[in-house]
C-alpha positions in Angstrom: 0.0 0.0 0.0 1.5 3.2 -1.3 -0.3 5.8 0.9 0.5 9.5 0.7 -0.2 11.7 3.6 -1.4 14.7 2.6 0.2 18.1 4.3 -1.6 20.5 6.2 -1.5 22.9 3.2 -3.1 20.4 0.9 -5.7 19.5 3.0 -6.4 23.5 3.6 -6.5 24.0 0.2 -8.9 21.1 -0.7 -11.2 23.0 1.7 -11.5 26.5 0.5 -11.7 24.9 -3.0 -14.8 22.9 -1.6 -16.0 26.3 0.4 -15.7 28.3 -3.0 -17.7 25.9 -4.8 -20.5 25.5 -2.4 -20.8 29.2 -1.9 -20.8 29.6 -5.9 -23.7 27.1 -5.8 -25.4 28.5 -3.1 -25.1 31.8 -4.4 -27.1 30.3 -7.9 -29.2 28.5 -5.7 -30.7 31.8 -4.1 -30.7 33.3 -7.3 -33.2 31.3 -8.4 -35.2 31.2 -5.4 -35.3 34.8 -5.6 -36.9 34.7 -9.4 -38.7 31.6 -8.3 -40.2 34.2 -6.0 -41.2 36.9 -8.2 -42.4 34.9 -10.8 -45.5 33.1 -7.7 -45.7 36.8 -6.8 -46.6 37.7 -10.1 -48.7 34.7 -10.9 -50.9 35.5 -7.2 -51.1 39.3 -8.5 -52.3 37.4 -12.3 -55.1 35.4 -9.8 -55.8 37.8 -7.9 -56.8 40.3 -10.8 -58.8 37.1 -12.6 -60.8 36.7 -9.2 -61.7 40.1 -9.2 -63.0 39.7 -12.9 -64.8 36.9 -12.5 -66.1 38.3 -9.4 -67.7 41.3 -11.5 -68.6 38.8 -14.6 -70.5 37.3 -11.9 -72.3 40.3 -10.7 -73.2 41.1 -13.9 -74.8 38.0 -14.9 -76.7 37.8 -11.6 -77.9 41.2 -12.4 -79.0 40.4 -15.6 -81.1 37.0 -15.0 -82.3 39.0 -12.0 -83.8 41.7 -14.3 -85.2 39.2 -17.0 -87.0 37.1 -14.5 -88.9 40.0 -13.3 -89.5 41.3 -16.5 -90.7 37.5 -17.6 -92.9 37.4 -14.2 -94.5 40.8 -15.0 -95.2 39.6 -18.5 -97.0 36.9 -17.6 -98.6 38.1 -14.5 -102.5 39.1 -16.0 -103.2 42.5 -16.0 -106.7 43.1 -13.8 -108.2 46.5 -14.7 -110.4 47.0 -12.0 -112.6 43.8 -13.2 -114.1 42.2 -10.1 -114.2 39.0 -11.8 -114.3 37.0 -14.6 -116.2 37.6 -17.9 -117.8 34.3 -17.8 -121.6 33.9 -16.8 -122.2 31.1 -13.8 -125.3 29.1 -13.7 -126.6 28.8 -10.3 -128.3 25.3 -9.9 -131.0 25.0 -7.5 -131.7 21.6 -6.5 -135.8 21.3 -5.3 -136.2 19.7 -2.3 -139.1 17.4 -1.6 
C-alpha cells in the first residue's frame, strides 16, 4: 500500500476549493429562489386580478337574470283592470227539495 499523507496545506486548500464551490452554488441556488419568487408573486397578482373579474362577470350576470326574471314574471302576470271578476256567466243550480 503506497499511501501518501497529505500536508496540512493540501488538506487547507482542498477545503476553500470545496467552500468556494459551495458558496458559488449556493449563491445560484438563491438566485433562483429569488426569481422563483417573483415569478409566484406575479402569478398570485395574475389570480388575484382574474378573481376580481370573474367576481364582477359574476355580478353582472346575476344582475341580468335577475332583471329578466322579473320582466318574464310581469309579463306573464295578467293584467286586472279593475274587473271584479271574470267575464264568464255562472249558472246557479237550484236543486228542489221534496
Amino acid at each position: 500500500m503506497n499511501w501518501k499523507m497529505a500536508t496540512l496545506n493540501e488538506v487547507a486548500s482542498k477545503i476553500t476549493e470545496i467552500d468556494a464551490k459551495q458558496d458559488k452554488e449556493i449563491a445560484v441556488l438563491t438566485h433562483k429562489v429569488e426569481d422563483l419568487e417573483k415569478t409566484v408573486s406575479e402569478f398570485r397578482d395574475r389570480i388575484r386580478k382574474n378573481e376580481r373579474w370573474i367576481a364582477g362577470a359574476g355580478a353582472i350576470i346575476s344582475a341580468v337574470v335577475t332583471i329578466i326574471g322579473i320582466a318574464s314574471a310581469l309579463e306573464a302576470k295578467e293584467v286586472n283592470y279593475g274587473s271584479n271578476g271574470s267575464t264568464q256567466q255562472e249558472v246557479l243550480l237550484q236543486l228542489s227539495s221534496d
